[in-house]
C-alpha positions as CSV (number, residue, x, y, z in Angstrom):
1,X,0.0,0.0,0.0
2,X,1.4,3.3,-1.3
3,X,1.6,6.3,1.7
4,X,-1.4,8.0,0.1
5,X,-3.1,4.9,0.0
6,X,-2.7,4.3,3.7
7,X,-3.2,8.1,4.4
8,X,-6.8,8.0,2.5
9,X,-7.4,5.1,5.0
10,X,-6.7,6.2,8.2
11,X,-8.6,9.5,7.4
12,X,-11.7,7.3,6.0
13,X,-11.6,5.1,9.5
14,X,-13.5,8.1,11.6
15,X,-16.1,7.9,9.3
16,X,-16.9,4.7,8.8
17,X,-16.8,4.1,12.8
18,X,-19.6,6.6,13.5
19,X,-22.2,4.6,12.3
20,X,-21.0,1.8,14.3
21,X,-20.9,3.9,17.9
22,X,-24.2,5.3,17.4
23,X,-25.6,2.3,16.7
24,X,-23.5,0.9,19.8
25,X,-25.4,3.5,22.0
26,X,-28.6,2.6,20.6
27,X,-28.2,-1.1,21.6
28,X,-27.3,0.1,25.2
29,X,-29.9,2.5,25.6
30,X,-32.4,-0.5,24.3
31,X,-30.8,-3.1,26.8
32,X,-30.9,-0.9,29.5
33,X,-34.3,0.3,29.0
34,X,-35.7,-3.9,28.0
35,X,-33.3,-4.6,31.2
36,X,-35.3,-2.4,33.3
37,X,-38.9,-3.8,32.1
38,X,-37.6,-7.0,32.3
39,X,-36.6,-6.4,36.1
40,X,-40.1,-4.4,36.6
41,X,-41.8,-7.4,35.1
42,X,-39.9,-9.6,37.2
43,X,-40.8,-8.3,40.5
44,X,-44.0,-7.2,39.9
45,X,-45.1,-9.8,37.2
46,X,-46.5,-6.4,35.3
47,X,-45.5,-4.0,33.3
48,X,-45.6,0.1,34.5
49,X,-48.5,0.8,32.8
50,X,-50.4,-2.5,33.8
51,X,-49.3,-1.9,37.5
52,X,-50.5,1.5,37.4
53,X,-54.1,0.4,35.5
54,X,-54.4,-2.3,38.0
55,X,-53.7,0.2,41.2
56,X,-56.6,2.8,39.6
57,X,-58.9,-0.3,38.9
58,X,-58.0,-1.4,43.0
59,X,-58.7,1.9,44.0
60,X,-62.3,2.0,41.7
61,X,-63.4,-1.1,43.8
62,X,-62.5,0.7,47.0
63,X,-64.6,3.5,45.7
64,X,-67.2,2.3,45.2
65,X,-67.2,0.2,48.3
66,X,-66.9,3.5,50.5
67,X,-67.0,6.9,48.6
68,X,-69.7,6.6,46.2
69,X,-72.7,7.1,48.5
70,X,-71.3,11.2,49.1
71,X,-68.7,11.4,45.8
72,X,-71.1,9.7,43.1
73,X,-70.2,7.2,40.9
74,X,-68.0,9.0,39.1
75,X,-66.5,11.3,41.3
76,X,-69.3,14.0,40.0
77,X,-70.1,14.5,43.5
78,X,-74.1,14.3,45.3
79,X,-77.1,16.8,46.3
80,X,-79.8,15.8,48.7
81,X,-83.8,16.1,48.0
82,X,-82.8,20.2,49.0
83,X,-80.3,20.7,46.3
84,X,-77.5,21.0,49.1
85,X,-74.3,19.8,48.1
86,X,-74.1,16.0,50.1
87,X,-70.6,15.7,48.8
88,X,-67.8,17.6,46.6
89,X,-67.0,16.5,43.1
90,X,-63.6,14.7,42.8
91,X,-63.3,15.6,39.4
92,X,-60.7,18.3,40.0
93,X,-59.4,17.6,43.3
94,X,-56.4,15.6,42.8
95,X,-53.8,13.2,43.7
96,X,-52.8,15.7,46.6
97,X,-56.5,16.3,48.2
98,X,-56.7,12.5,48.1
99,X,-53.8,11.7,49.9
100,X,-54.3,14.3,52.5
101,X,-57.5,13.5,53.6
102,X,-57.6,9.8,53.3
103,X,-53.8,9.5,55.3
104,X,-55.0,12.0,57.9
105,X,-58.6,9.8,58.5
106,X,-60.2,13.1,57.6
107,X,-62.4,10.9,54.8
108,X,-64.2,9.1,55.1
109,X,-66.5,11.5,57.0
110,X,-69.5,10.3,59.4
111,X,-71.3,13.5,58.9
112,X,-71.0,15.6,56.1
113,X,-71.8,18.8,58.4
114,X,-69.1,18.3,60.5
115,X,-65.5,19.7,59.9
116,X,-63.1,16.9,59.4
117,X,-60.6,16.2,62.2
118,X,-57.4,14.0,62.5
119,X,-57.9,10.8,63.0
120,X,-56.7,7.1,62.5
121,X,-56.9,6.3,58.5
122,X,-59.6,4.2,57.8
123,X,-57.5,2.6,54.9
124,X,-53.9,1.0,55.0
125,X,-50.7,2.5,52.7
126,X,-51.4,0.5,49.7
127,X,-55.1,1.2,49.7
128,X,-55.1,5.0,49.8
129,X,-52.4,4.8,47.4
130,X,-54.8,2.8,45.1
131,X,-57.6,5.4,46.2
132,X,-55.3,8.4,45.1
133,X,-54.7,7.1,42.1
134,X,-58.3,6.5,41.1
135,X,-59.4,9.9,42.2
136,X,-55.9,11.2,40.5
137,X,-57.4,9.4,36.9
138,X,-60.4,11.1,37.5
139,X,-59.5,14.9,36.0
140,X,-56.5,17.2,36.3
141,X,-56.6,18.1,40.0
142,X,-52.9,18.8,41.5
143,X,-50.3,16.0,41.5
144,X,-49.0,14.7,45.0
145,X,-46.1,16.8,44.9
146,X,-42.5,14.7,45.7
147,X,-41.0,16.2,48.7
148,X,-37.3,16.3,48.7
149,X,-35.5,18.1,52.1
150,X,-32.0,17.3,51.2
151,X,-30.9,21.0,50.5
152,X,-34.1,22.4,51.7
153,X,-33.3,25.5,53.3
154,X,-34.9,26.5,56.8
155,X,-34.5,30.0,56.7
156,X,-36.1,30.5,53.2
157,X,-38.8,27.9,54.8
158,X,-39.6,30.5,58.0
159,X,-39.9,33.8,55.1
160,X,-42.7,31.1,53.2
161,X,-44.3,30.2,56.6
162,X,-44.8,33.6,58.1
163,X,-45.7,34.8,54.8
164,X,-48.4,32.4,53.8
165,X,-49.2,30.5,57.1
166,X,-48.5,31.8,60.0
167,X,-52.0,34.5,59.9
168,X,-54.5,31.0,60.3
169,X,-51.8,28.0,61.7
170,X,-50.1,30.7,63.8
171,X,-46.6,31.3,64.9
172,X,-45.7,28.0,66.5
173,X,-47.7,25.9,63.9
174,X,-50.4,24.9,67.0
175,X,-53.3,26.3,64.8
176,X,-56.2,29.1,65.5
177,X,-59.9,29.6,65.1
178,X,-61.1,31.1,61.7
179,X,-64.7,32.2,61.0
180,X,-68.0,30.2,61.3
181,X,-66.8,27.7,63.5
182,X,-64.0,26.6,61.8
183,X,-60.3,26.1,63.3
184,X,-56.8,25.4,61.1
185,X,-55.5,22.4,62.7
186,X,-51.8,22.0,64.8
187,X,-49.1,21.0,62.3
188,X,-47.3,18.9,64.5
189,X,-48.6,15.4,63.7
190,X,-48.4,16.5,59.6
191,X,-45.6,14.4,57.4
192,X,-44.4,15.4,54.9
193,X,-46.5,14.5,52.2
194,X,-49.1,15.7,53.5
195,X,-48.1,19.1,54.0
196,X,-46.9,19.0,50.3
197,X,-50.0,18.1,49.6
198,X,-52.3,20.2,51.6
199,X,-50.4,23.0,50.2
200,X,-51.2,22.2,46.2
201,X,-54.8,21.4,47.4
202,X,-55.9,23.8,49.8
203,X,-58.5,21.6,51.9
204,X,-61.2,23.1,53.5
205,X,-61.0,27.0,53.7
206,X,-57.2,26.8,53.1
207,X,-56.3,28.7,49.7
208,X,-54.4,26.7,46.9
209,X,-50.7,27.6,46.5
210,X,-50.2,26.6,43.1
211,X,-46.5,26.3,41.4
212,X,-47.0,30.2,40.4
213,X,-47.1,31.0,44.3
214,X,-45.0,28.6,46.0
215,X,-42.8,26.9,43.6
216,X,-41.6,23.4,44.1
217,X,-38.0,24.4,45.6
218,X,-40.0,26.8,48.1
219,X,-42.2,23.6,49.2
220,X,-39.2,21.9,50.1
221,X,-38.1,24.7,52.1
222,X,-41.5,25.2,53.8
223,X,-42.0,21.4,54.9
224,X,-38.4,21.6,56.1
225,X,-39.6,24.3,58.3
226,X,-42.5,22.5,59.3
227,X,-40.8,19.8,60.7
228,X,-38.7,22.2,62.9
229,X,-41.3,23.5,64.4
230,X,-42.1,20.3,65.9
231,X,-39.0,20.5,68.1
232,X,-37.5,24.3,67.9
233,X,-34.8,25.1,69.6
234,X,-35.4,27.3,73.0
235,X,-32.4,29.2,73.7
236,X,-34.0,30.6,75.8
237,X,-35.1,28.3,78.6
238,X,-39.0,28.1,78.7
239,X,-40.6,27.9,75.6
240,X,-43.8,29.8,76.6
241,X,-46.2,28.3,74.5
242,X,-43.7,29.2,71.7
243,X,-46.5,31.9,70.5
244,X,-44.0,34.7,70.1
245,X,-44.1,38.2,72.5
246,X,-47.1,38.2,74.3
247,X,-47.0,35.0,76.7
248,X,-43.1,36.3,77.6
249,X,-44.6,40.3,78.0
250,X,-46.9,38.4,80.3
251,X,-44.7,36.0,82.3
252,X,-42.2,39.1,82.8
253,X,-44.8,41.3,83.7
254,X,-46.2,39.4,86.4
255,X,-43.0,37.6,87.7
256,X,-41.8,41.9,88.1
257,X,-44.8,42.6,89.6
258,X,-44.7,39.5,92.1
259,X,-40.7,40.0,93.2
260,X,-42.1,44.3,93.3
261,X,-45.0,43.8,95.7
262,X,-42.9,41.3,98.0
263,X,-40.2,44.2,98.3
264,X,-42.7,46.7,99.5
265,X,-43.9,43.9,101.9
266,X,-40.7,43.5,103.3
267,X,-39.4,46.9,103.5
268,X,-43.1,47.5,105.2
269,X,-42.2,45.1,107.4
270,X,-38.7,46.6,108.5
271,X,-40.0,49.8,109.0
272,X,-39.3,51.6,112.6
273,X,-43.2,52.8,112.9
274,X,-44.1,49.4,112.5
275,X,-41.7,48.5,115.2
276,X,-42.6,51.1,117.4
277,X,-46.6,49.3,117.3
278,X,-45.1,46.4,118.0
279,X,-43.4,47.5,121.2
């Protein structure tokens, strides 16, 4: 072979091998990917989509069994004989308003006229999350957002909190009345996911903070805070109810007022008139 010759070649050899590594990284990408179903298949003995079609048929069954008779048969929601709304639609409400009423046992409800309160779920973790998906397939209510606090930041977490919060759950997150009867409830029993959740759905008279308001970053940062205020930090000494000012105004106040009056008493007591009556 001539030098030319075996120039042309090695200059013709990068082209020729392109072909060959793409179609290399296609064949990994498709083994990976067939590796993974496999595995999925495996373990599960169905597919992704079949285990997620079976999980929304589950959670239809459970539906029926113990929603329909307020939520309608398809979620549309029911009226009494007076036209009075017996029970919200589910149409819109979501993956998150699912989970945080089902995992708090605030649904099912006894009496539709009652507020709903903490309680014991009714339903164990793989049913709600076969209930959440059905009501999740049933519009285009918010997703049950995934909560990630590695990196969350606390700080940012208290400017969200006292911004958006604090005015109904108040400063310590123990909660406070609101108007007609109603009351915010503590937030010291709340996980995670379901303050995430309670957040995108807004239950009961609690506004929806969409993405737009409280992005998903500033979620993180607000559950993060949430969970600190379940054991703050009392520099300190006495945590007073950890309801900011007024408790320590008071406490200071009377404690002064108390060591004051027992002064006077004692310099009363000390007094040469006084011992003058005595004698």
């Amino acid at each position: 072979m001539t030098e030319a010759a075996a120039e042309t070649g090695a200059e013709a050899e990068p082209a020729g091998g392109a072909p060959a590594t793409r179609h290399l990284a296609r064949w990994t990408v498709g083994a990976a990917l067939g590796l993974t179903l496999v595995v999925t298949f495996l373990l599960t003995g169905r597919s992704p989509a079949q285990a997620d079609g079976d999980l929304v048929a589950e959670g239809r069954q459970l539906y029926l069994v113990g929603c329909v008779s307020c939520h309608g048969t398809q979620g549309q929601g029911v009226k009494d004989a007076g036209d009075n709304e017996r029970g919200p639609s589910l149409e819109e409400a979501g993956e998150a308003a699912a989970y945080y009423y089902l995992s708090t046992g605030r649904m099912p409800l006894g009496n539709p006229d009652e507020q709903p309160h903490r309680k014991d779920p009714a339903y164990d973790e793989h049913d709600i999350a076969a209930l959440v998906a059905y009501v999740g397939s049933l519009g285009d209510g918010p997703a049950l957002p995934a909560v990630d606090l590695d990196g969350a930041s606390l700080s940012r977490g208290g400017k969200v909190f006292r911004a958006n919060c604090q005015a109904c759950h108040s400063a310590s997150g123990s909660g406070g009345a609101l108007s007609y009867g109603r009351a915010a409830p503590a937030l010291s029993k709340a996980e995670p996911e379901q303050v995430a959740g309670a957040v995108r759905a807004g239950p009961g008279q609690m506004p929806v903070f969409g993405p737009s308001t409280i992005s998903d970053e500033q979620l993180d940062d607000l559950v993060t805070y949430v969970e600190y205020l379940k054991a703050p930090e009392d520099p300190g000494g006495v945590p007073l109810g950890r309801i900011g000012p007024v408790p320590e105004g008071f406490v200071a106040w009377f404690v002064g007022v108390t060591a004051l009056l027992a002064c006077v008493f004692w310099i009363g007591t000390r007094s040469p008139i006084r011992r003058r009556k005595r004698s």
